[in-house]
PDB file of N, CA, C and O in Angstrom:
ATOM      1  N   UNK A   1       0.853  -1.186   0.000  1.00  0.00           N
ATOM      2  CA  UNK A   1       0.000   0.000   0.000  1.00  0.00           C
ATOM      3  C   UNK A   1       0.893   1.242   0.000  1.00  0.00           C
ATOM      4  O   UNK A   1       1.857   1.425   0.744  1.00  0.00           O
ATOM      5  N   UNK A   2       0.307   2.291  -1.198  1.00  0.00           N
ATOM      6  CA  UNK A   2       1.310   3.494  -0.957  1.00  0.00           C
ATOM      7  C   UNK A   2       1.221   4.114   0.263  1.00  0.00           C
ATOM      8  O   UNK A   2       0.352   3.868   1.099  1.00  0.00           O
ATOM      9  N   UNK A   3       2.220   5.017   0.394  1.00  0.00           N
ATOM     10  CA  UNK A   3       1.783   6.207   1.431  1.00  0.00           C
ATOM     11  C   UNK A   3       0.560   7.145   1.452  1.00  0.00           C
ATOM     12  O   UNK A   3       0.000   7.552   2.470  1.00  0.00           O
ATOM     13  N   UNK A   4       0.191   7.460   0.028  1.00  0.00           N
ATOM     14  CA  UNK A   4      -0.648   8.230  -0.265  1.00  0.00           C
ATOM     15  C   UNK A   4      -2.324   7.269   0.535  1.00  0.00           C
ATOM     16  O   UNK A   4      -3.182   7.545   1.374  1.00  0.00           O
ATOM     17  N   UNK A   5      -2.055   6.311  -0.215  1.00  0.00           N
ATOM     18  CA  UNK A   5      -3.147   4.940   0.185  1.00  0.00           C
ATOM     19  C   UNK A   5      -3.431   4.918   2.060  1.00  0.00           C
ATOM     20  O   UNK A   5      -4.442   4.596   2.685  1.00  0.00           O
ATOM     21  N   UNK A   6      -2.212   5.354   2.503  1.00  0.00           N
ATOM     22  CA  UNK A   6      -2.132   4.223   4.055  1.00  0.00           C
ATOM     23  C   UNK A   6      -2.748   5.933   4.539  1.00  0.00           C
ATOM     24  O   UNK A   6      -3.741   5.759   5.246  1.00  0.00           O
ATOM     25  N   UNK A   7      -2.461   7.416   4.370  1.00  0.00           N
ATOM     26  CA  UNK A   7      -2.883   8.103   4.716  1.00  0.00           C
ATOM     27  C   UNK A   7      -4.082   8.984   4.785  1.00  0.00           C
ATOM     28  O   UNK A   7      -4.594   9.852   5.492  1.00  0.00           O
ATOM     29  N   UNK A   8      -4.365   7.948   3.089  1.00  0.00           N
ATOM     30  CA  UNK A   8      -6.180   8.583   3.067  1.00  0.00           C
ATOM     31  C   UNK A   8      -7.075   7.779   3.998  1.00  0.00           C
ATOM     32  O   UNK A   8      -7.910   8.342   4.707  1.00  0.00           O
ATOM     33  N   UNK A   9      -6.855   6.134   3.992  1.00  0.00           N
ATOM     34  CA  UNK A   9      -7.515   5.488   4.969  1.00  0.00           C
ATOM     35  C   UNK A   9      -7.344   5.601   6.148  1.00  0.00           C
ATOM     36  O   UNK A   9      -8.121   5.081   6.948  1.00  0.00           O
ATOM     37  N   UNK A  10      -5.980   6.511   6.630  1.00  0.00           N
ATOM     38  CA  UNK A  10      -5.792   7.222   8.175  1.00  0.00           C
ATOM     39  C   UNK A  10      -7.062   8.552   8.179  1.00  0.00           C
ATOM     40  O   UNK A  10      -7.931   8.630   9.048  1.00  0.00           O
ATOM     41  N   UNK A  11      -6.966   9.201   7.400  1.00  0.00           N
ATOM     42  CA  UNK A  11      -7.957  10.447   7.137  1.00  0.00           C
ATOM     43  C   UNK A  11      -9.242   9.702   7.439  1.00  0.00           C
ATOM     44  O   UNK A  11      -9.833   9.836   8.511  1.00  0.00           O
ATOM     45  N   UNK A  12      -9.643   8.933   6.485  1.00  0.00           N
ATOM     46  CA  UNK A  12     -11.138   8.462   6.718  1.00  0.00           C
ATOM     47  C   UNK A  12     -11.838   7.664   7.842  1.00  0.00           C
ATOM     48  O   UNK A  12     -13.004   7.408   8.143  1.00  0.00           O
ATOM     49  N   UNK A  13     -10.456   7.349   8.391  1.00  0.00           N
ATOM     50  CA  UNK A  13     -10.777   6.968  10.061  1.00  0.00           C
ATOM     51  C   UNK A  13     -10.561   8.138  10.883  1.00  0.00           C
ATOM     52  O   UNK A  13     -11.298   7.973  11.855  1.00  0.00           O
ATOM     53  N   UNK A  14      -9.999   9.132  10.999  1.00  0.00           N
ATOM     54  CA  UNK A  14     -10.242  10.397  11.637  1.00  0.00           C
ATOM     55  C   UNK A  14     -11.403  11.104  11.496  1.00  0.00           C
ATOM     56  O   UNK A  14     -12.050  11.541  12.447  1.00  0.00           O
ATOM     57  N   UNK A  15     -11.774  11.270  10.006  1.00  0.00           N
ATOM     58  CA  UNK A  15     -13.108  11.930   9.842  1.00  0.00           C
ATOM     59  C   UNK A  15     -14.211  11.228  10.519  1.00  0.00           C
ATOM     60  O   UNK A  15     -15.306  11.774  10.386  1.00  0.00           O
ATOM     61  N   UNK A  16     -14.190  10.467  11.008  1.00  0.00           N
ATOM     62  CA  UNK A  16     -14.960   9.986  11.961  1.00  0.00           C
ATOM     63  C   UNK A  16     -15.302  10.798  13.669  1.00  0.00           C
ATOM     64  O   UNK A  16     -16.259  11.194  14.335  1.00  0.00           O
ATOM     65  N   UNK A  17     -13.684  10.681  13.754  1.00  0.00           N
ATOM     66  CA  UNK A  17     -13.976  11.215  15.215  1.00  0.00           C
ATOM     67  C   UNK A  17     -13.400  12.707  15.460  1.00  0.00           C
ATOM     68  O   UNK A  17     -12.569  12.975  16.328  1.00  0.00           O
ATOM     69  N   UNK A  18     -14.001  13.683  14.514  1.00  0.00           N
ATOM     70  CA  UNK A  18     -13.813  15.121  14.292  1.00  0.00           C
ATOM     71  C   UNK A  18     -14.528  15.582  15.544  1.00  0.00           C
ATOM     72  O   UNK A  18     -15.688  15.216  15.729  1.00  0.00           O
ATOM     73  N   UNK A  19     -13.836  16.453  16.519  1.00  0.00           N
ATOM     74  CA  UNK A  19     -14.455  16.738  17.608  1.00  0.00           C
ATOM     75  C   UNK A  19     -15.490  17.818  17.608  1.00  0.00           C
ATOM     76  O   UNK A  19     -16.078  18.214  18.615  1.00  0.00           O
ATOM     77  N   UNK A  20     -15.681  18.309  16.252  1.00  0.00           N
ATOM     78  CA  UNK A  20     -17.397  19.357  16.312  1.00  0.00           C
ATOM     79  C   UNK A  20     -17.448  18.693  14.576  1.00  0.00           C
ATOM     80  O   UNK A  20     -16.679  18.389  13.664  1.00  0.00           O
ATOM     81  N   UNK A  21     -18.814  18.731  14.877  1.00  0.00           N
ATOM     82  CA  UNK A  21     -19.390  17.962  13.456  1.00  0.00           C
ATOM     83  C   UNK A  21     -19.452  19.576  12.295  1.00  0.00           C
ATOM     84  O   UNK A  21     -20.030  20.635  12.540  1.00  0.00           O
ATOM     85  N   UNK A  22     -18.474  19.130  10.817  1.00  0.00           N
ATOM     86  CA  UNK A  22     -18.534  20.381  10.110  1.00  0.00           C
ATOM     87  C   UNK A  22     -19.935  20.552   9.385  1.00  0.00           C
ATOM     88  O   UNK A  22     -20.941  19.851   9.278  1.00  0.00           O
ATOM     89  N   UNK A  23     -19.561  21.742   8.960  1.00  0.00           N
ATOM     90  CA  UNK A  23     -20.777  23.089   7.816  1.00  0.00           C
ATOM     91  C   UNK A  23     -21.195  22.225   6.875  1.00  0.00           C
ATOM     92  O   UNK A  23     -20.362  21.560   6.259  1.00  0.00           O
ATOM     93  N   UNK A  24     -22.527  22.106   6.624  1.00  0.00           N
ATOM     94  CA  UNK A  24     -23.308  21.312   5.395  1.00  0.00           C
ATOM     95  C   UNK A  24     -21.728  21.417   4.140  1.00  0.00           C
ATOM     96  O   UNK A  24     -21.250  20.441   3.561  1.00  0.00           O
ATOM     97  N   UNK A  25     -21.286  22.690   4.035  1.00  0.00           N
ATOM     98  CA  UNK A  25     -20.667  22.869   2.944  1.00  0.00           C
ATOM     99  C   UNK A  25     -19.368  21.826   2.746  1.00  0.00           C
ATOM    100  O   UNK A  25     -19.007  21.106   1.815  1.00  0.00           O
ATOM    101  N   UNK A  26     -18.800  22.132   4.204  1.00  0.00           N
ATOM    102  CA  UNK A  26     -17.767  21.024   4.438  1.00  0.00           C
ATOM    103  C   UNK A  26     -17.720  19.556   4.348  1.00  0.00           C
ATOM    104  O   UNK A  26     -16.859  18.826   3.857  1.00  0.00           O
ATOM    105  N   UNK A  27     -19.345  19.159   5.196  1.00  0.00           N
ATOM    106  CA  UNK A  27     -19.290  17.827   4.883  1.00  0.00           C
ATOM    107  C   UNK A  27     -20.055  17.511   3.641  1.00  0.00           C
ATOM    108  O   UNK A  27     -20.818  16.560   3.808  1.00  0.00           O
ATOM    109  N   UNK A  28     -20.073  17.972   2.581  1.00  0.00           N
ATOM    110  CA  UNK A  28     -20.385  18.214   1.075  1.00  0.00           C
ATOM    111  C   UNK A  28     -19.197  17.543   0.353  1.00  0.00           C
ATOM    112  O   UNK A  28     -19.216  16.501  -0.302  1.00  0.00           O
ATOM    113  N   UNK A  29     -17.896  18.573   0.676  1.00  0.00           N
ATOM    114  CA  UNK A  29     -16.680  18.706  -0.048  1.00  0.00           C
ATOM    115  C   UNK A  29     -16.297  17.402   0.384  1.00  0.00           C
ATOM    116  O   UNK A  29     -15.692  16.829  -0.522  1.00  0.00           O
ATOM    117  N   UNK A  30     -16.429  16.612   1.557  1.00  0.00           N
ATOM    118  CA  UNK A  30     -15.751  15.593   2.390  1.00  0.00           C
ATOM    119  C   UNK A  30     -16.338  14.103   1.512  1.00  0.00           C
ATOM    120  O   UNK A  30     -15.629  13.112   1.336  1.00  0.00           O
ATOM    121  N   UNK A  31     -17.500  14.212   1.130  1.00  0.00           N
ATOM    122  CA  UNK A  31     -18.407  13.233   0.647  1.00  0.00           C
ATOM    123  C   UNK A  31     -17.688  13.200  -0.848  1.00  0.00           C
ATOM    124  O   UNK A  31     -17.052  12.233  -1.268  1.00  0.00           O
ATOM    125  N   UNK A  32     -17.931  14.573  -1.651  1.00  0.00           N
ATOM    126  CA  UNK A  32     -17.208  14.268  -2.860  1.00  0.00           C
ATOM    127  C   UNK A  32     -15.967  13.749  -2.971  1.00  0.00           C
ATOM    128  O   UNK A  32     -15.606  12.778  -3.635  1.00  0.00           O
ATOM    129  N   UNK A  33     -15.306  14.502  -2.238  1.00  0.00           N
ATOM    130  CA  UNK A  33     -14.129  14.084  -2.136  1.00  0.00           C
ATOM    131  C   UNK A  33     -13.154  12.550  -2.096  1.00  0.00           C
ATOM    132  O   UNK A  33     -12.140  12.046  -2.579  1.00  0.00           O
ATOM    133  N   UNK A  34     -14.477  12.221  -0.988  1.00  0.00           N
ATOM    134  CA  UNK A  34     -14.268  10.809  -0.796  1.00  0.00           C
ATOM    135  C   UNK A  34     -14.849   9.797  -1.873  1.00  0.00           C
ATOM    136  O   UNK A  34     -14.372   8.668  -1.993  1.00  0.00           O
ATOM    137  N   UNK A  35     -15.858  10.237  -2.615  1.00  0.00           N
ATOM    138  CA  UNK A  35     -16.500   9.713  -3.702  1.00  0.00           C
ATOM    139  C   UNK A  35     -15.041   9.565  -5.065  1.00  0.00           C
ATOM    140  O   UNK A  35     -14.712   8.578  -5.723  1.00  0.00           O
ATOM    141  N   UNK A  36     -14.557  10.756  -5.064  1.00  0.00           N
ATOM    142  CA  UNK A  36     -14.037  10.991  -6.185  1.00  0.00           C
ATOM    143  C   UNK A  36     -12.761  10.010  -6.329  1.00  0.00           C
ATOM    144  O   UNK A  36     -12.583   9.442  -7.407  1.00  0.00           O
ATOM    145  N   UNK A  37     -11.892   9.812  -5.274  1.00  0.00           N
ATOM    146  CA  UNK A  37     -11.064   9.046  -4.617  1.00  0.00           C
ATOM    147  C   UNK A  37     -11.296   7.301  -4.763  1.00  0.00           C
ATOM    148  O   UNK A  37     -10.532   6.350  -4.923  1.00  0.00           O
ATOM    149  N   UNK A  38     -12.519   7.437  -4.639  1.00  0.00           N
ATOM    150  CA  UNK A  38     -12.774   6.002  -4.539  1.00  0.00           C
ATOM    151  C   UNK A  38     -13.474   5.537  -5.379  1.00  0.00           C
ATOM    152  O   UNK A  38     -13.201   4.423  -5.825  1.00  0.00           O
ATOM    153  N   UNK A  39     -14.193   6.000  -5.681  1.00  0.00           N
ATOM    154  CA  UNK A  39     -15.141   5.499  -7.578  1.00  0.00           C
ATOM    155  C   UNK A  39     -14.756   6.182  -8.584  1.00  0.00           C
ATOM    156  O   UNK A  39     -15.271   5.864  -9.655  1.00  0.00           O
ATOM    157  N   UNK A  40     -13.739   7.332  -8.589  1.00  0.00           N
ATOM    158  CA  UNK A  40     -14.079   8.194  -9.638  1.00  0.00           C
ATOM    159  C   UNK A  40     -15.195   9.081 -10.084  1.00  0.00           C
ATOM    160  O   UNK A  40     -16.301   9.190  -9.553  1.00  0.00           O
ATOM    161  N   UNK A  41     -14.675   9.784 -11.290  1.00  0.00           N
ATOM    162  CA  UNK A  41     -15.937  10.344 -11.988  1.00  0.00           C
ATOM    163  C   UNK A  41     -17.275  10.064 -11.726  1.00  0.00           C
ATOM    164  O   UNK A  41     -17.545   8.890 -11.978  1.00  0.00           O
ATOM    165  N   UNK A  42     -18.232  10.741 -11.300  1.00  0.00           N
ATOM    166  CA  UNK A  42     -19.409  10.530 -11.124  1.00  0.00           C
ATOM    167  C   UNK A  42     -20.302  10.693 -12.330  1.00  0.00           C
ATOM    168  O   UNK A  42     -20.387  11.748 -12.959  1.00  0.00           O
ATOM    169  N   UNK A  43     -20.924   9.652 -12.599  1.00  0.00           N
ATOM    170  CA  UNK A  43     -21.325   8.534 -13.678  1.00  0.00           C
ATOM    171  C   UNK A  43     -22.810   8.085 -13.146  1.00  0.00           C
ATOM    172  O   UNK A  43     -23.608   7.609 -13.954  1.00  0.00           O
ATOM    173  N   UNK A  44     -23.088   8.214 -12.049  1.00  0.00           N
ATOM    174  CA  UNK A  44     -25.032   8.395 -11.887  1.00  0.00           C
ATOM    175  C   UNK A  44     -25.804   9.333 -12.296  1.00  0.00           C
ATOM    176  O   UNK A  44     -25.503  10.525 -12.351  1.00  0.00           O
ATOM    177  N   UNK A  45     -26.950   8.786 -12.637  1.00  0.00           N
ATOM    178  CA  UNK A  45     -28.020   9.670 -12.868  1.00  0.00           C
ATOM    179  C   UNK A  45     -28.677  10.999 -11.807  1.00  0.00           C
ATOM    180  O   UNK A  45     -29.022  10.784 -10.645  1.00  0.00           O
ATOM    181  N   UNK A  46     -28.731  11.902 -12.249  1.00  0.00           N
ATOM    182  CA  UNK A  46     -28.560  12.834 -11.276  1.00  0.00           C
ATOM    183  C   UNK A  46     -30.029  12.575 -10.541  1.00  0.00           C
ATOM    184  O   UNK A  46     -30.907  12.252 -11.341  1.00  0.00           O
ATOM    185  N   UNK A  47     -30.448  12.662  -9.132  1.00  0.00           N
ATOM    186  CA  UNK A  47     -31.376  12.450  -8.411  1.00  0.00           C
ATOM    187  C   UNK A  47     -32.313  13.319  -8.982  1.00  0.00           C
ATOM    188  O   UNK A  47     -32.034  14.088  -9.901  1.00  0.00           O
ATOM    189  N   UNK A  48     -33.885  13.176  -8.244  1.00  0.00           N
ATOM    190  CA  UNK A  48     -34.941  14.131  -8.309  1.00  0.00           C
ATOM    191  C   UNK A  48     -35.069  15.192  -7.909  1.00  0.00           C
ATOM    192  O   UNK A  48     -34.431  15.516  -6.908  1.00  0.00           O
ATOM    193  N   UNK A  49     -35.749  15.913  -8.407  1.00  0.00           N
ATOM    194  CA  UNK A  49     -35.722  17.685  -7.514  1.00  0.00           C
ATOM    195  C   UNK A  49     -36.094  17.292  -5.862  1.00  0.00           C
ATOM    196  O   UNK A  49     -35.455  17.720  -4.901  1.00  0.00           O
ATOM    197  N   UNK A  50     -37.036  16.564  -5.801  1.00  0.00           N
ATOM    198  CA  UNK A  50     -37.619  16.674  -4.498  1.00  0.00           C
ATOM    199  C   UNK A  50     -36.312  15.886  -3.374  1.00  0.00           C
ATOM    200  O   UNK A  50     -36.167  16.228  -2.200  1.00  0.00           O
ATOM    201  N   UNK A  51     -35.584  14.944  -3.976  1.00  0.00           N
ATOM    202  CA  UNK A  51     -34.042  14.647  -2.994  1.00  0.00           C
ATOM    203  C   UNK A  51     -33.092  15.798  -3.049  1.00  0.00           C
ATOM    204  O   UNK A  51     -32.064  16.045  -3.680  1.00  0.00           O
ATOM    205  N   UNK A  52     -33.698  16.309  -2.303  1.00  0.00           N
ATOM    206  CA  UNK A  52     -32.658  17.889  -1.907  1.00  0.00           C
ATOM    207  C   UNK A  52     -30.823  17.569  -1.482  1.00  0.00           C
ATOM    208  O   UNK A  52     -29.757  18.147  -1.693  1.00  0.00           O
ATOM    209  N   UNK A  53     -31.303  16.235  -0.745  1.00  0.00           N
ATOM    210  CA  UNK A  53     -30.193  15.491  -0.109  1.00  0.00           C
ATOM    211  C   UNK A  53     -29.079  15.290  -1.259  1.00  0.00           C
ATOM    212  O   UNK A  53     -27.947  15.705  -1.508  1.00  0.00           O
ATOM    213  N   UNK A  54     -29.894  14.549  -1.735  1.00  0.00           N
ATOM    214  CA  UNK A  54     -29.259  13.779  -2.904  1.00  0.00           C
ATOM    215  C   UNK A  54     -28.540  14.784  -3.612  1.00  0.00           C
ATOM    216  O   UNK A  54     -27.316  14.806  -3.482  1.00  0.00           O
ATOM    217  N   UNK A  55     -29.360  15.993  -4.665  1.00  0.00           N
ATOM    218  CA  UNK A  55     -29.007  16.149  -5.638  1.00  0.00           C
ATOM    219  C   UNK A  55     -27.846  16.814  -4.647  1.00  0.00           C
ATOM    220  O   UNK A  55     -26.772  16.216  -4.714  1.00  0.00           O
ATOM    221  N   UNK A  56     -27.882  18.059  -3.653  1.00  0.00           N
ATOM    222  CA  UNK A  56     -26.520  18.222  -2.834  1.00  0.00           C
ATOM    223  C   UNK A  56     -25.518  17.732  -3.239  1.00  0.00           C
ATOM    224  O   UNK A  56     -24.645  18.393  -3.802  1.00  0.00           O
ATOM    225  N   UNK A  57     -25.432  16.178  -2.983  1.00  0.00           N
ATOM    226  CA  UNK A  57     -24.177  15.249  -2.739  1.00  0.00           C
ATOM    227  C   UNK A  57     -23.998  15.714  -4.530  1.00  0.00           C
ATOM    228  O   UNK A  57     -23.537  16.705  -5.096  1.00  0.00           O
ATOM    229  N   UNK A  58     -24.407  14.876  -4.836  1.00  0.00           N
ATOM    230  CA  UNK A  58     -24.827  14.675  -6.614  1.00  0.00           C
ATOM    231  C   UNK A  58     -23.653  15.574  -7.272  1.00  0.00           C
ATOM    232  O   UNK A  58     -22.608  15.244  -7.832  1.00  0.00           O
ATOM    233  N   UNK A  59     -24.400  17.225  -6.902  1.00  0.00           N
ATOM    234  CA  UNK A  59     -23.798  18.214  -7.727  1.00  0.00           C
ATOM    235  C   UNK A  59     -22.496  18.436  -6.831  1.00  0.00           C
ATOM    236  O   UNK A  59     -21.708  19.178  -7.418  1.00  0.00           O
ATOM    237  N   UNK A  60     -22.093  18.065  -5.740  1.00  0.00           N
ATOM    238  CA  UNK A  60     -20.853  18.434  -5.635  1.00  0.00           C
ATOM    239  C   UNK A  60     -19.598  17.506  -5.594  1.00  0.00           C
ATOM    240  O   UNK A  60     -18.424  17.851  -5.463  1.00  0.00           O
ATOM    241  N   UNK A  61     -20.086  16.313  -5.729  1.00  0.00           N
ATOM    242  CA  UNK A  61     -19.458  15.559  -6.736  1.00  0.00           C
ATOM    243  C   UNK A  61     -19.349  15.714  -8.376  1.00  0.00           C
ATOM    244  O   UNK A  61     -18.356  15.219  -8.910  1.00  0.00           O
ATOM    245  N   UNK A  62     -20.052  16.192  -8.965  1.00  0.00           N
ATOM    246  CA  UNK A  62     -20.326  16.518 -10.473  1.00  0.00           C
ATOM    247  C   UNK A  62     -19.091  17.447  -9.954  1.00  0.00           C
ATOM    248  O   UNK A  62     -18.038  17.180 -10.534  1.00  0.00           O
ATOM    249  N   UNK A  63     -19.030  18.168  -9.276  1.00  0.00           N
ATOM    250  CA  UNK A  63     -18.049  19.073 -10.018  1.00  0.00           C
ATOM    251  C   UNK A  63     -16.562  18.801  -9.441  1.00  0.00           C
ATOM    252  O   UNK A  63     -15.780  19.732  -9.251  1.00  0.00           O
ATOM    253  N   UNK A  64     -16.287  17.672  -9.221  1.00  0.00           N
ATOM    254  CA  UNK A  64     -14.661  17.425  -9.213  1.00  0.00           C
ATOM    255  C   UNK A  64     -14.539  16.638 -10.233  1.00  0.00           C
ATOM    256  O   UNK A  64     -13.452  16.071 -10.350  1.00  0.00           O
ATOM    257  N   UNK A  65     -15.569  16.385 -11.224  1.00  0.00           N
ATOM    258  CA  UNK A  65     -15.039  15.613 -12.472  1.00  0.00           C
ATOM    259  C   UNK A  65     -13.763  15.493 -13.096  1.00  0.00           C
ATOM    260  O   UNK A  65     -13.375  16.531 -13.632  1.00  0.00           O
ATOM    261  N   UNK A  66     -13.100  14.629 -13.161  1.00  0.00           N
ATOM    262  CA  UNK A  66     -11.406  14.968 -14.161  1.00  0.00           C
ATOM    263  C   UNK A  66     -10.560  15.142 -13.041  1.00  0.00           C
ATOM    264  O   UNK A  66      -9.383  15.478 -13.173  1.00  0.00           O
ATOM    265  N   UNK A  67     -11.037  14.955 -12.067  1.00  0.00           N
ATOM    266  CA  UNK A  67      -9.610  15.131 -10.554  1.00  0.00           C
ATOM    267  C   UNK A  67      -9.391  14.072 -10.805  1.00  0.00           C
ATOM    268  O   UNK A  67     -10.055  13.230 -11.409  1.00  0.00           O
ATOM    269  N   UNK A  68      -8.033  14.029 -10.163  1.00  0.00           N
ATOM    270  CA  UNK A  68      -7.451  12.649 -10.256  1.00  0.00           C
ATOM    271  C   UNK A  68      -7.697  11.638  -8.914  1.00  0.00           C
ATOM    272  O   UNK A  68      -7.825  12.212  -7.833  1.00  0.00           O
ATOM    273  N   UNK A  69      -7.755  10.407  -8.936  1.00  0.00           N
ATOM    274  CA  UNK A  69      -8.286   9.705  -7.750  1.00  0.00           C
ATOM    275  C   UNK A  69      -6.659  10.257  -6.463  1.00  0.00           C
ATOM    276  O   UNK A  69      -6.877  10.513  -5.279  1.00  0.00           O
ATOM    277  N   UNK A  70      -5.419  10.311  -6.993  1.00  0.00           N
ATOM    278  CA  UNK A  70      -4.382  10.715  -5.739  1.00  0.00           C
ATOM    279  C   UNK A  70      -5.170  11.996  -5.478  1.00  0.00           C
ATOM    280  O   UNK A  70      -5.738  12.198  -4.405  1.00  0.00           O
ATOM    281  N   UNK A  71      -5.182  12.907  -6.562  1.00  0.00           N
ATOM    282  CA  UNK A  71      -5.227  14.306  -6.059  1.00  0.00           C
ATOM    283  C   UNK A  71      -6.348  14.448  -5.518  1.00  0.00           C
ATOM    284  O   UNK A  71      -6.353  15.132  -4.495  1.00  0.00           O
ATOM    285  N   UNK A  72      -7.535  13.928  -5.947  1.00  0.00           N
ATOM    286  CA  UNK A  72      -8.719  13.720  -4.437  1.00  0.00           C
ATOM    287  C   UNK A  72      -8.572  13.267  -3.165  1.00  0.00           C
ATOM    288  O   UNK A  72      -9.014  13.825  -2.161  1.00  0.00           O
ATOM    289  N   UNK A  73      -7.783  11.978  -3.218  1.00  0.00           N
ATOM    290  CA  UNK A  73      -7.094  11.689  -1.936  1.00  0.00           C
ATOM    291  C   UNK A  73      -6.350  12.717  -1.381  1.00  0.00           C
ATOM    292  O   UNK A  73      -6.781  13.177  -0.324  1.00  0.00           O
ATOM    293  N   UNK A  74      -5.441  13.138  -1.797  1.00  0.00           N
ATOM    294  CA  UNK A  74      -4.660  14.161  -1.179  1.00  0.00           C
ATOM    295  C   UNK A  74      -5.138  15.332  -0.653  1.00  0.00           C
ATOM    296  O   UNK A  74      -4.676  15.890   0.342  1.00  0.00           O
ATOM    297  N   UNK A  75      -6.375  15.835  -1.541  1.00  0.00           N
ATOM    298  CA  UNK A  75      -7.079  17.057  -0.869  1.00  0.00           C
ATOM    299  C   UNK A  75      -8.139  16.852   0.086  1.00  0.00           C
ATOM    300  O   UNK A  75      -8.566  17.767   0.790  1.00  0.00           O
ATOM    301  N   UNK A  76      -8.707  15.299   0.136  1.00  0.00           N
ATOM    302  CA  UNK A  76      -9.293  14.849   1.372  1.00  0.00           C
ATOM    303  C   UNK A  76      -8.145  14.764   2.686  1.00  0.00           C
ATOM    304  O   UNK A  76      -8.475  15.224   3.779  1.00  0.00           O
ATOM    305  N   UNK A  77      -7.247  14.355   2.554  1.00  0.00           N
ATOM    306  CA  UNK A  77      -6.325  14.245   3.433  1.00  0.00           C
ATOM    307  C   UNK A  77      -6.061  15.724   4.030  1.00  0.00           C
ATOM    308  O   UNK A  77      -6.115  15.907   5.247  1.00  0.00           O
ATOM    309  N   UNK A  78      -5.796  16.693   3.195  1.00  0.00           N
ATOM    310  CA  UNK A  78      -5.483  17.783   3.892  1.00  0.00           C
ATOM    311  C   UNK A  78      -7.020  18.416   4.637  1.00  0.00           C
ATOM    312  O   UNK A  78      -7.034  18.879   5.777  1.00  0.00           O
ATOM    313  N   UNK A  79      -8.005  18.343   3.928  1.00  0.00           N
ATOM    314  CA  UNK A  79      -9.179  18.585   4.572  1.00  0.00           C
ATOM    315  C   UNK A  79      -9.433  18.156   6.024  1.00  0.00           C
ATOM    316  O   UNK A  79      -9.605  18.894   6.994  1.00  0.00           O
ATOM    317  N   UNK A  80      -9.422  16.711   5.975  1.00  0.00           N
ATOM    318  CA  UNK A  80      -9.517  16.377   7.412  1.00  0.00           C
ATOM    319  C   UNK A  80      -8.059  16.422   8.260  1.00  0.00           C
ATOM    320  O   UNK A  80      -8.167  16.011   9.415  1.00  0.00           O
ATOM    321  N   UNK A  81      -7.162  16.716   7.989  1.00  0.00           N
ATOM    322  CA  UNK A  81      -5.976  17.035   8.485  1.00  0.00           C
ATOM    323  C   UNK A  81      -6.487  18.669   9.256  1.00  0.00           C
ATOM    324  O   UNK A  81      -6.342  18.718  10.477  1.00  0.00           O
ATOM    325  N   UNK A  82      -6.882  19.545   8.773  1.00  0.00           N
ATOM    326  CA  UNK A  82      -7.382  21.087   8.817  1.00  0.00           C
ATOM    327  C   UNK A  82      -8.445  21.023   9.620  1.00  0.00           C
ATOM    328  O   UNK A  82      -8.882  21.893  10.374  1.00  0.00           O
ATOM    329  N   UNK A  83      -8.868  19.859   9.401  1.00  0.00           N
ATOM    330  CA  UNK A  83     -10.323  19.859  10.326  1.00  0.00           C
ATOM    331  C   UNK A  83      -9.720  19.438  11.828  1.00  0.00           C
ATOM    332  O   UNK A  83     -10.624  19.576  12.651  1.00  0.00           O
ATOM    333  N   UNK A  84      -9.112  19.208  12.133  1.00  0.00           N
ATOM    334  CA  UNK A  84      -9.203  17.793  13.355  1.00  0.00           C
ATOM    335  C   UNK A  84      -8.122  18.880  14.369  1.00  0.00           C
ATOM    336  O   UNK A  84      -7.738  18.508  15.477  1.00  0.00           O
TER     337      UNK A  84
END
């Protein structure tokens, strides 16, 4: 496992135990982020108007399209690094 590898799955076990829960906006960026990292490109059908939830996540994943799965890792890493 790289370094890059052993420190995002350190991150995603920290983002767990963040001692004040972050800003809709933050845990937005945290979700894509982590999406982008780990599936890639987002490639679903975009939700219904009435999943407010959803489309949220949806569109802010839509827009890290073309990041690279390290460089998502890496900017999740510094995210919850900043957070904690």
């Amino acid at each position: 496992m790289s370094d890059l590898n052993a420190a995002f799955e350190a991150a995603v076990a920290n983002s767990k135990n963040l001692s004040e829960r972050p800003d809709n906006a933050t845990l937005l960026k945290i979700y894509a982020l982590y999406k982008q990292a780990t599936v890639g490109d987002n490639t679903e059908k975009k939700p219904s108007f009435s999943d407010m939830v959803g489309r949220a996540k949806w569109d802010a994943w839509e827009k890290l399209k073309g990041t690279e799965a390290d460089a998502a890792k890496q900017q999740y890493i510094d995210l919850i690094t900043e957070l904690s």
